[in-house]
C-alpha positions in Angstrom: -6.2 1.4 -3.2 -8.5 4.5 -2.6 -10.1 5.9 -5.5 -9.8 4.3 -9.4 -9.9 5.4 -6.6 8.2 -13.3 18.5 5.9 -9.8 19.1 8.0 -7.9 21.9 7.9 -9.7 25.3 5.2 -7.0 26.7 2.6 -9.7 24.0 3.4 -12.2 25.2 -0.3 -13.8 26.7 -2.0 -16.8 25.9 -3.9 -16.7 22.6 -7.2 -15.6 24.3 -5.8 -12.8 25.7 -3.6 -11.5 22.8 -6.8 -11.5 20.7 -9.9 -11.3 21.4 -11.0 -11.1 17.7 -9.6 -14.9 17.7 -12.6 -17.3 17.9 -13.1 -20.0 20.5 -12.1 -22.6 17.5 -9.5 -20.2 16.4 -7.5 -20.6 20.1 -7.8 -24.2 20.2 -6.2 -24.8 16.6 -2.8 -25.3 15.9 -2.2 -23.4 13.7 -3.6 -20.4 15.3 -1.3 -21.2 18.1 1.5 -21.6 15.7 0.9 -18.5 14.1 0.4 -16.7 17.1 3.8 -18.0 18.0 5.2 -17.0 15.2 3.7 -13.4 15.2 4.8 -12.7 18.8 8.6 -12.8 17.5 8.0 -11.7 14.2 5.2 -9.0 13.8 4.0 -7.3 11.0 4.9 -4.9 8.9 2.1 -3.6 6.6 2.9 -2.0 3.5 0.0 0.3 3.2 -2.6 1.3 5.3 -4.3 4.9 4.8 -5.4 5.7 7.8 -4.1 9.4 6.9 -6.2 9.9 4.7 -9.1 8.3 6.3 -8.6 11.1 9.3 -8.5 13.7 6.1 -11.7 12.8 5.2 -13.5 11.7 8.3 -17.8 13.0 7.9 -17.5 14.5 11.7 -13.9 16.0 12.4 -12.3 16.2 9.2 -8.2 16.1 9.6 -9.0 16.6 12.7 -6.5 14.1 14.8 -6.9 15.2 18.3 -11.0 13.8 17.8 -9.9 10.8 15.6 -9.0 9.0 18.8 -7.3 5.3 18.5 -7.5 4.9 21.3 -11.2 3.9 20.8 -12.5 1.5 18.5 -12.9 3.8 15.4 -15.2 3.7 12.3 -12.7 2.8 10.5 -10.3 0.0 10.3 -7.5 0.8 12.6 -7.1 1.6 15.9 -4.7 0.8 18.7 -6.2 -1.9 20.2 -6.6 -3.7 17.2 -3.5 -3.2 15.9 -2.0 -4.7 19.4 -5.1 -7.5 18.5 -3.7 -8.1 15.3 0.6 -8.0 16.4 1.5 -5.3 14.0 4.8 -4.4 14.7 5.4 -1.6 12.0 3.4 0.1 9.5 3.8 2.4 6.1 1.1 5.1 6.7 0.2 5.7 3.6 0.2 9.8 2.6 -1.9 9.4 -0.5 -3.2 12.4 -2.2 -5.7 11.8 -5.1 -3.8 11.9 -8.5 -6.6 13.2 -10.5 -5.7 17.4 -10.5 -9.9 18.0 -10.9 -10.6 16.1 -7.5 -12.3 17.6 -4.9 -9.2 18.0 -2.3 -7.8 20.2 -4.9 -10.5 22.8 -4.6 -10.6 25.9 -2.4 -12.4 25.8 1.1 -12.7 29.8 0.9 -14.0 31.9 -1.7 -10.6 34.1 -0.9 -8.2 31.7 -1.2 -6.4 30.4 -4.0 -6.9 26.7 -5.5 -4.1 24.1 -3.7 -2.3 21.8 -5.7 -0.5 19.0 -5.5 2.3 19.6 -3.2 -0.2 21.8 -0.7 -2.3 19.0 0.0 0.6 16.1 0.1 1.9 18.7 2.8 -1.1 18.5 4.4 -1.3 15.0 4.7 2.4 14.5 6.0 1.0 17.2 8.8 -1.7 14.6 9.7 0.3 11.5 9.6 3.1 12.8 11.6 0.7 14.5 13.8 -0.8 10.8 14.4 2.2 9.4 14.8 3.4 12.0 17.5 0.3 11.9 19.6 0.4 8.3 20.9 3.4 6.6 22.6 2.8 3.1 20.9 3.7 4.7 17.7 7.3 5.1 17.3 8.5 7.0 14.0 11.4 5.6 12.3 13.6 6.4 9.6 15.6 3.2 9.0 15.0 -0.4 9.4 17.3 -0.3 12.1 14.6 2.4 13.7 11.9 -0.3 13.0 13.8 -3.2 14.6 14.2 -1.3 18.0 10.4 0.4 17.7 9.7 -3.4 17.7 11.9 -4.6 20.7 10.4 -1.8 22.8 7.2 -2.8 22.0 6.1 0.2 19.5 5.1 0.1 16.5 7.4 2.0 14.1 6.0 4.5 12.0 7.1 5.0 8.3 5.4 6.8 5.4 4.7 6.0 1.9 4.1 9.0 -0.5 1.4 7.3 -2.9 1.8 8.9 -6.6 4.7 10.4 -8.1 2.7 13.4 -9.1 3.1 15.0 -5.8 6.5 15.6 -6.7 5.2 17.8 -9.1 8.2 16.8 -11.9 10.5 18.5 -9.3 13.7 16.4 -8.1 14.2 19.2 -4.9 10.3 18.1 -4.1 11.2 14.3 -3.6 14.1 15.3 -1.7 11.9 17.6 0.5 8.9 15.2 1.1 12.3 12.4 2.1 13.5 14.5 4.3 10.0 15.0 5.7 10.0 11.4 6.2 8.7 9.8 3.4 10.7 6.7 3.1 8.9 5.3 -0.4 7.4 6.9 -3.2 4.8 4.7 -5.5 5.9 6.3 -9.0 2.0 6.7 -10.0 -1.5 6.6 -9.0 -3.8 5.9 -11.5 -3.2 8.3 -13.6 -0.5 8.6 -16.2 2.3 11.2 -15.4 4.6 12.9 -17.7 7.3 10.6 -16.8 5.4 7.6 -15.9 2.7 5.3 -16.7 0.0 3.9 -14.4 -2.3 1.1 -14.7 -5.0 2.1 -15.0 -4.6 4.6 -17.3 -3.6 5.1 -21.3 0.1 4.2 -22.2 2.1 7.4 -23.0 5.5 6.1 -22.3 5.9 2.4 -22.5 7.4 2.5 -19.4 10.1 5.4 -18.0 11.2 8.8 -20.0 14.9 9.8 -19.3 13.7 11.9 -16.4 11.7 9.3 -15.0 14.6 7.1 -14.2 16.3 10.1 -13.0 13.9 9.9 -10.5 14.4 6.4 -9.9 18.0 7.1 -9.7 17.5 10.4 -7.4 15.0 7.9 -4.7 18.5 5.1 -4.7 20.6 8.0 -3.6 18.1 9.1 -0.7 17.5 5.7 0.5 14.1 5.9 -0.2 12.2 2.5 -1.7 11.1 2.9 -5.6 7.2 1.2 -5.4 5.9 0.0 -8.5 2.4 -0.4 -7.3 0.1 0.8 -9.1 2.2 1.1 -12.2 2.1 -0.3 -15.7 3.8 -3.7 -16.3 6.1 -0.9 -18.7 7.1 1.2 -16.0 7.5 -1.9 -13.8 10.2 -3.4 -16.3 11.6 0.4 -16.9 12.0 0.6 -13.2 14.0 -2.9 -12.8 16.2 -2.0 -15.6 16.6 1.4 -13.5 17.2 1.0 -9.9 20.2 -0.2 -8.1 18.5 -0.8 -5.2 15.6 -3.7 -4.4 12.1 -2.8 -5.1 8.8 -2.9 -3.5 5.0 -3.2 -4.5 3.4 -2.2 -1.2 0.1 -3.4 -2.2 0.1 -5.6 -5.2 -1.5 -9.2 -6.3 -0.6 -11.8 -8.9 -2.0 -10.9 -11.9 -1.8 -14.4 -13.2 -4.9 -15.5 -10.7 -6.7 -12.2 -11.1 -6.0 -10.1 -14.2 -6.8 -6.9 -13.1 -4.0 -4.1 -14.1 -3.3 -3.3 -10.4 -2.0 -6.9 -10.4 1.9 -8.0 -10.9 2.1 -10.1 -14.3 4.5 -13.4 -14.0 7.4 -11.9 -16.1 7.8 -9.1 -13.3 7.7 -11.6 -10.6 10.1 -14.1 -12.2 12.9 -10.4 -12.0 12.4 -9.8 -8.5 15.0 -12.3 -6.8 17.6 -10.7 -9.4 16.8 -7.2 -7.6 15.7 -8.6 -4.5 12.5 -7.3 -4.4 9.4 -7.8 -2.2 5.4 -7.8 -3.6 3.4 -7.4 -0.7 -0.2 -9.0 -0.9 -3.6 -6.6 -0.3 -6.5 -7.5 1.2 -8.5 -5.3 -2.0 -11.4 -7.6 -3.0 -10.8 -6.6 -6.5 -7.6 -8.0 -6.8 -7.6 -11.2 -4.7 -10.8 -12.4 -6.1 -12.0 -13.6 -9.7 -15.2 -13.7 -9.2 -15.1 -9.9 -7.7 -13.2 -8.9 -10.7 -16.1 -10.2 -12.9 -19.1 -8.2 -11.1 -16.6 -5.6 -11.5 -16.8 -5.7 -15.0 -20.3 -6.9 -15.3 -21.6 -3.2 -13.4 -19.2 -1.4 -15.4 -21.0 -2.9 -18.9 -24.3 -2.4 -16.9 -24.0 0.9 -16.5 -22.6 1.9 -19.7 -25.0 0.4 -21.4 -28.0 1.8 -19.0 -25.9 5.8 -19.4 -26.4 5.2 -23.3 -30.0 4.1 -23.0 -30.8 7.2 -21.0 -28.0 9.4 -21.6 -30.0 12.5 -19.7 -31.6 10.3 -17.1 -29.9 10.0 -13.8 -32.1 8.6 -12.0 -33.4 5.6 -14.7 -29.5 4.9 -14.7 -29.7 4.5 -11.1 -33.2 2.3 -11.2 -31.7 0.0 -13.7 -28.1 -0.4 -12.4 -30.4 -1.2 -8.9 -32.1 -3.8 -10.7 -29.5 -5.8 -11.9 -27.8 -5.5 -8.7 -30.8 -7.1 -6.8 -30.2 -10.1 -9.1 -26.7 -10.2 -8.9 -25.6 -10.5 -5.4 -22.1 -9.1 -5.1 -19.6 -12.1 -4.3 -17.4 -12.1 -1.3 -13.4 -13.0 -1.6 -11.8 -15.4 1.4 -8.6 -15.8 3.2 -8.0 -18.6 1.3 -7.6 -16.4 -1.6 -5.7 -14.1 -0.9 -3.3 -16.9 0.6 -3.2 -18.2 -3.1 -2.0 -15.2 -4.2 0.8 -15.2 -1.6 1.6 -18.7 -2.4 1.7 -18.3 -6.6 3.7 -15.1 -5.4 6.8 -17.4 -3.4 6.0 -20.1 -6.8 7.7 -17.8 -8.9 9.8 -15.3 -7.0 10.5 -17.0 -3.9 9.9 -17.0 -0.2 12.0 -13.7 0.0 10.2 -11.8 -1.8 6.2 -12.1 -0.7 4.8 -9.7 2.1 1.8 -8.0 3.3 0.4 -4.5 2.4 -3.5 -4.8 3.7 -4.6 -1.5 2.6 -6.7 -0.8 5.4 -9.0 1.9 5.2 -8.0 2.5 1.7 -10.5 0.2 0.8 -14.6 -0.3 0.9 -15.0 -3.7 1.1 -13.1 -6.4 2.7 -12.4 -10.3 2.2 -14.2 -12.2 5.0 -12.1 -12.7 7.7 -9.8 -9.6 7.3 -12.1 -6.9 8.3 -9.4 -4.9 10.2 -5.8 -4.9 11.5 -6.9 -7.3 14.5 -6.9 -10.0 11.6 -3.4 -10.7 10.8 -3.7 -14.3 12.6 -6.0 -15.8 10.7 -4.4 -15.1 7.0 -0.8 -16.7 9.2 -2.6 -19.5 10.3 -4.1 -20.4 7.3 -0.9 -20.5 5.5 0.3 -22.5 8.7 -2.1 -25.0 7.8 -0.7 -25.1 4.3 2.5 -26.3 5.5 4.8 -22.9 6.0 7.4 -22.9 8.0 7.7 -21.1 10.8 11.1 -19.4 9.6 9.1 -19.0 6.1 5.7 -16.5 8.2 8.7 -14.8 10.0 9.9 -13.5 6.5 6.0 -13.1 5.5 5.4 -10.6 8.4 8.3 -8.1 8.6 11.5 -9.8 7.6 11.4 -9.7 3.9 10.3 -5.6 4.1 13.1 -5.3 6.6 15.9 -6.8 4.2 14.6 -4.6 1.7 14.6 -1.7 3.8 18.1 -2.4 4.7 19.4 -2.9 1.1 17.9 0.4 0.3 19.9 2.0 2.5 23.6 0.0 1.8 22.9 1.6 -1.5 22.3 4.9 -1.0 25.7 5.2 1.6 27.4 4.0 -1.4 25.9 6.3 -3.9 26.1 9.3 -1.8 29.8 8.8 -1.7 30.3 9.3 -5.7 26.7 10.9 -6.6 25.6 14.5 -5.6 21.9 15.4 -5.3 20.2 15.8 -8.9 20.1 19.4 -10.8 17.9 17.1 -13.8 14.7 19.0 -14.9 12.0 17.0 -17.3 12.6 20.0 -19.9 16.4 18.7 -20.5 15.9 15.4 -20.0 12.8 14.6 -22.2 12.6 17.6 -24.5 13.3 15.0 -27.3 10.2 13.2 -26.6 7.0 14.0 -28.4 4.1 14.2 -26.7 
């Protein structure tokens, strides 16, 4: 989210001893045991987890990846032994950079040199994620699903990257091509901030949707192979980007808006289009957007502080004092696994079992829902759902095999397109120069 901002045979162990993050209780259930089953054929594949960026901005060793050792239990949320702990089998790093061209990243560490942009620091990030991914044998990269299905059968954890925000692109078609060939196998169209070719959620509707040039793009990521995620997008862009693509798409970390209506959130009438495109949502663990009752104090602090900034609009620190005394009377609620299970249920209710998966957003996030502090955690959400009556067929396309189909179908399309289509010479300046601004 950031800022608005069977497992191989080499896991197989009795529950104990795959995870010790699994309670006493937890290994004498069935359901654990089922899903434990289920996950040591089938593991995960996360959607988004920005543990990249979480290296970038580390207080001690910033981008520093030789000190940011996994193989230690980290400050953060990931590590390697509780991503073996939690049976993830494959992972989209995210390699977010901040959307917002006033942020801090975007500002000179020398008084010499000039200020970075957008495509410096995206750069950057794809150093430190590849970097990561090179330094430790239980990461595997991969570039195709096929890549991910044999990381898996030897035990590895394949290694894809998700460029988060279309404005690292820069409006520049050779760009996306670049940051694919670097290995960034999808691109979420926006961050949270509007593009010249796109709209985001959380920001002001320019577009009602796509311009010509942002479908060009679209079209441009089917002929790569790369997957077109509508995260993080307005419901417009989401609907332009349907009508768009030939190829399924994905929201790598997305909720159902219709049980929390937050904009990061995917409204029914997108849901009820993805097994037409054959689509997959996959379900965050983002407080925020699981929870109701999170999504309330959300709002309450905002009016809270709004109100206390116009009472003492020169006053920092009475802004601070007041917005500290409502908190100490509001306690800020907690969202469960039982949640966020809702959402992946209402998710199959409307699109269907093929189209729901998981995209945690691990150390992308500040908070967490109780009982999904880390990447050890994956059990718990399965066997909750086990309880609910899920197959085991139905978790095994839950944890990677939805993502992997969609992966696939990606790349059927773009052999076919790169038969008939050559590579893009579009520019925004011909293709929306009819657009007024």
């Amino acid at each position: 989210m950031r800022r608005p901002v069977a497992l191989p045979a080499f896991f197989v162990f009795t529950a104990a001893a795959i995870s010790p993050s699994v309670t006493r209780a937890q290994a004498t259930d069935p359901n654990m045991a089922r899903a434990l089953k289920v996950l040591r054929a089938a593991p995960v594949m996360d959607g988004h987890n920005d543990l990249p960026w979480r290296i970038r901005e580390d207080s001690v060793h910033p981008m520093d990846v030789e000190a940011y050792d996994l193989r230690k239990k980290t400050p953060g949320m990931t590590d390697l032994g509780r991503l073996k702990q939690g049976h993830v089998g494959a992972q989209f790093w995210s390699i977010y950079i901040p959307g917002e061209p006033t942020d801090p990243a975007y500002k000179s560490k020398g008084a010499v040199a000039s200020t970075p942009g957008y495509a410096r620091v995206q750069l950057e990030q794809i150093d430190i994620a590849r970097r990561m991914i090179a330094k430790y044998p239980e990461l595997q990269s991969a570039s195709t699903a096929a890549d991910v299905r044999a990381a898996m059968k030897n035990g590895k954890i394949g290694s894809m990257m998700g460029l988060e925000g279309g404005h690292a692109i820069e409006n520049s078609l050779s760009l996306l091509r670049e940051y694919y060939d670097m290995g960034a196998r999808y691109m979420t169209l926006t961050h949270n901030v509007t593009l010249d070719w796109a709209d985001a959620a959380l920001d002001s509707v320019k577009h009602h949707g796509l311009t010509p040039f942002g479908r060009e793009v679209v079209h441009e990521m089917n002929r790569l192979g790369m997957l077109v995620d509508l995260s993080h997008v307005s419901p417009g862009t989401m609907s332009s980007a349907l009508d768009a693509t030939q190829a399924p798409v994905i929201f790598s970390h997305s909720a159902s808006r219709e049980l929390v209506d937050h904009p990061r959130n995917v409204p029914d009438s997108i849901l009820a289009r993805l097994p037409k495109n054959g689509g997959v949502v996959m379900v965050p663990f983002v407080n925020v957007f699981v929870s109701s009752a999170v999504k309330a104090d959300d709002d309450s602090l905002a009016a809270t502080t709004a109100a206390a900034t116009k009472r003492h609009p020169n006053d920092a620190a009475a802004v601070k004092a007041e917005v500290a005394a409502w908190r100490a009377k509001h306690p800020r609620p907690t969202a469960s696994i039982s949640q966020v299970a809702d959402h992946i249920e209402h998710i199959r209710k409307i699109a269907g079992v093929d189209h729901v998966g998981i995209g945690s957003d691990f150390d992308g996030i500040t908070e967490n829902v109780v009982g999904l502090e880390d990447v050890s955690k994956y059990p718990a959400l399965f066997a909750e759902l086990a309880r609910r009556g899920w197959t085991d067929a139905d978790l095994a396309k839950l944890s990677n095999g939805n993502v992997l189909r969609v992966l696939a179908e990606a790349e059927k399309v773009s052999a076919r397109l790169k038969k008939t289509t050559k590579p893009s010479n579009a520019t925004i300046e011909e293709l929306d120069r009819k657009i007024v601004p």
